[in-house]
C-alpha positions in Angstrom: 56.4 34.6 -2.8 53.7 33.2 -0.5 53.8 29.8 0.5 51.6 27.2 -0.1 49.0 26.2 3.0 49.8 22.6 4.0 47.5 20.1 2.3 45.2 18.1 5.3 45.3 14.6 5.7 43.8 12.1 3.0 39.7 12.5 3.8 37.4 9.2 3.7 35.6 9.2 0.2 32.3 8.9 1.7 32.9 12.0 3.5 33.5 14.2 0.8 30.6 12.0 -1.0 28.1 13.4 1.4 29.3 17.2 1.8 28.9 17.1 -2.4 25.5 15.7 -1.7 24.4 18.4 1.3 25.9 21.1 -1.1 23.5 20.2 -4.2 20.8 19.5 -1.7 20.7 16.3 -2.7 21.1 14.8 0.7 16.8 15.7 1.1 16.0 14.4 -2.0 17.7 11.5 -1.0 16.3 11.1 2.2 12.4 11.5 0.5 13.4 9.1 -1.9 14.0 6.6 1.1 10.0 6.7 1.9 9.4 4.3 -1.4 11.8 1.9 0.4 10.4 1.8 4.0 6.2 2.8 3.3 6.1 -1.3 3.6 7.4 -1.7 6.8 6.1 1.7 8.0 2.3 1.6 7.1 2.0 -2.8 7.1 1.7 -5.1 4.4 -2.1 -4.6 4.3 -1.7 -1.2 3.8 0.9 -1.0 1.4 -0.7 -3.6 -1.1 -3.8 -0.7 -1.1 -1.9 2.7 -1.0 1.4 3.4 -2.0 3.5 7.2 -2.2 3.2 8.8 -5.7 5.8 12.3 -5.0 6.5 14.1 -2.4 6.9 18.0 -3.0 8.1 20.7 -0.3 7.5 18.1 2.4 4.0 17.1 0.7 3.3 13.3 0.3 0.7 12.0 -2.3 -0.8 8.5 -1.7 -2.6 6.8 -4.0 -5.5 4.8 -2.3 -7.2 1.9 -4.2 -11.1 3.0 -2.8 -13.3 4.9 -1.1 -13.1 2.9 1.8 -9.7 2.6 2.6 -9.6 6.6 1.6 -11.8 7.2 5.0 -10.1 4.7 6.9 -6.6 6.8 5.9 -8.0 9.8 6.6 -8.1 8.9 10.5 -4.2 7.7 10.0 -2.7 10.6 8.5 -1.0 11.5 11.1 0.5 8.1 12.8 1.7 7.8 9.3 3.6 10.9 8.8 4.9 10.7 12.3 6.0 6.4 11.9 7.7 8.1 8.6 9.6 11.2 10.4 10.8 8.9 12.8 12.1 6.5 10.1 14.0 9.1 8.0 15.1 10.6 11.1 14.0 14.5 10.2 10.9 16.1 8.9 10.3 15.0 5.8 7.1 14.5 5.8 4.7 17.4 6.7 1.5 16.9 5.3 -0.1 13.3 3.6 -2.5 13.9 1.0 -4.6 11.0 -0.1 -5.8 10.5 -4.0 -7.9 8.1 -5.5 -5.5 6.1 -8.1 -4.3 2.4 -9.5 -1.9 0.5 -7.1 -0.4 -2.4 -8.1 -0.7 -5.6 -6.3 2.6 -7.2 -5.2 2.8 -10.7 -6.9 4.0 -12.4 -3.5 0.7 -10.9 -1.5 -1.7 -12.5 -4.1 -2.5 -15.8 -3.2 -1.2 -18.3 -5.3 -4.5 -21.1 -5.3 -7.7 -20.9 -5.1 -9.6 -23.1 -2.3 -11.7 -25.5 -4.0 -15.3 -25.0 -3.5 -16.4 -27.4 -0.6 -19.7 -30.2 -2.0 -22.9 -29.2 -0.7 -25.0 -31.6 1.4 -28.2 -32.9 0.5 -29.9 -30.4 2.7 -28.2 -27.5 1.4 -29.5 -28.8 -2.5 -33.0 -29.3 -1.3 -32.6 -25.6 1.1 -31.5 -24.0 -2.5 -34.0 -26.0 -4.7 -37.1 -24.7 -2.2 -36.0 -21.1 -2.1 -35.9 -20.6 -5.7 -39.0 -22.9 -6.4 -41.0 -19.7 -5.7 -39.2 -17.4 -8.2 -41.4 -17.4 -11.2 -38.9 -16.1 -14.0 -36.9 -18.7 -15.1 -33.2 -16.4 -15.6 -34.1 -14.8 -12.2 -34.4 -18.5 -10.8 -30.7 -20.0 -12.5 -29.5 -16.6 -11.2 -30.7 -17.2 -7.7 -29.6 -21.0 -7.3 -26.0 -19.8 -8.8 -25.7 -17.3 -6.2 -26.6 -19.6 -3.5 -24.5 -22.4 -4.5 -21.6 -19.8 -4.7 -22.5 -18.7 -1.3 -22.4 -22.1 0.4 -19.5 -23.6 -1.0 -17.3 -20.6 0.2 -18.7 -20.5 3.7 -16.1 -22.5 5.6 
């Protein structure tokens, strides 16, 4: 009769935790997973409140980008992106960024919480709107025009 083999000592859970992980390959998935928790701290607060990851496929990240012009700018930042994210994760996760027009959601804490009250406009700044418009002949054109320039001067600062 053959004999047993000796048993090895007691491993750490987490150990065995991991190797289950590597074996389903979900130790990647994991790790691209991780980009939704650092694309804040990677790309900025600016950024990230304008483009956020949607997937990532075979090492493809999709970003949704809130307009036009923060598409361009992105385009030029593909690349300090996807390296700042590599470096992060620790591996090559991240081979190519593709950017896509799409919704993102404003974080509640970036959106400022008052408004600043429109400053009073001096007397020359009345009689500077009231001359301007003086000369516009159509009377909705005219409210139009002083609203606009009352809006204008009160949020200079």
């Amino acid at each position: 009769m053959q004999k047993r083999p000796k048993m090895p000592f007691p491993r750490p859970l987490s150990g065995l935790v991991q190797e289950s992980l590597v074996g389903f390959g979900l130790a990647e998935r994991l790790r691209e997973a991780e980009i939704w928790r650092i694309w804040p701290d990677v790309v900025g607060g600016a950024l990230a409140s304008r483009a956020h990851p949607v997937r990532i496929i075979n090492g493809t990240l999709t970003v949704a980008v809130s307009s036009a012009p923060w598409m361009q700018e992105l385009r030029f930042m593909t690349a300090l992106m996807k390296e700042k994210l590599n470096s992060r994760l620790g591996a090559e996760v991240v081979s190519e960024i593709v950017l896509k027009a799409g919704r993102v959601k404003i974080q509640t804490s970036e959106v400022p919480e008052t408004i600043a009250a429109p400053r009073q406009l001096t007397p020359h700044q009345l009689s500077l709107i009231e001359a301007q418009s003086s000369t516009i002949k159509d009377p909705e054109t005219r409210q139009a025009f002083i609203e606009l320039m009352r809006t204008s001067l009160e949020q200079q600062s």
